[in-house]
C-alpha positions, 0 to 999 in steps of 0.5 A: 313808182312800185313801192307807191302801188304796192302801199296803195294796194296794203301791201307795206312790206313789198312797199318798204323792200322796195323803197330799201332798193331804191334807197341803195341804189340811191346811195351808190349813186350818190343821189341825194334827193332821191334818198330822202325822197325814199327815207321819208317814204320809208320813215311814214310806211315805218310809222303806220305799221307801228314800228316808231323807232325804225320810222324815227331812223329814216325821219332823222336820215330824211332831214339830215339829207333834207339840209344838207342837199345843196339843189335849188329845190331846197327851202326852209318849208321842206326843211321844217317839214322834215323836222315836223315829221321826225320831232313827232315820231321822237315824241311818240318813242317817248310817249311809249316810253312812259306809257310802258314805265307807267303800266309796267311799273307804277312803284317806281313811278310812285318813287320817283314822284315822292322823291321829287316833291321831297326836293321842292322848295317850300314857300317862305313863310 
C-alpha cells in the first residue's frame, strides 16, 4: 500500500492524505474492513505525530467498525485490541489534560485539593 511506503519513508502526511483516500473510497464503498483497516492506520500515524485527540477519533471509528463488522474474520482478540488501542489514546487526552491543569494553574488545583479534604469524613473517635 502507498500510504504504508510513505510512512516507512517519514513521510506522515503523504501517508495520512492517502489513508484519508482510502477511507472515502471505502466508505462509498461500503466496505467495512477496509475502513477500519484505514482508521486504525490513520488513529496510530495521528498518535506518533502527536495529535492525540485526531488519533483518538479514528481509534473510536476502528472499534466501532471492528464490532460491528459481521465477516468470519471477526473475533473478540481484534475487538479488544481496538479497545486496547482507543482506552490508551483516551487516557493520553486525559493525562494532557491534567498535565495542562497542573503547569498552567496550580491555584486552582490547590483549591480544589483543600476543598476535597474539607469533605472527607473524620474518623470517629
Amino acid at each position: 500500500m502507498l500510504a504504508d511506503v510513505h510512512a516507512k519513508n517519514g513521510n506522515i502526511q503523504m501517508a495520512i492524505h492517502h489513508l484519508g483516500e482510502l477511507m472515502n473510497i471505502a466508505e462509498a464503498e461500503n466496505k467495512t474492513q477496509a475502513q477500519a483497516d484505514a482508521a486504525l492506520k490513520l488513529g496510530l500515524l495521528h498518535y506518533q505525530e502527536q495529535l492525540i485527540q485526531k488519533s483518538v477519533s479514528y481509534f473510536q471509528k476502528h472499534f466501532e467498525l471492528t464490532r460491528k463488522d459481521e465477516s468470519a474474520t471477526k473475533s473478540m482478540r481484534a475487538i479488544d485490541a481496538a479497545r486496547v488501542n482507543l482506552g490508551i489514546a483516551q487516557a493520553n487526552t486525559m493525562m494532557e489534560a491534567c498535565k495542562h491543569m497542573v503547569l498552567n494553574d496550580v491555584q486552582a488545583l490547590l483549591e480544589w485539593k483543600i476543598k476535597k479534604n474539607m469533605r472527607l469524613p473524620t474518623a470517629a473517635k
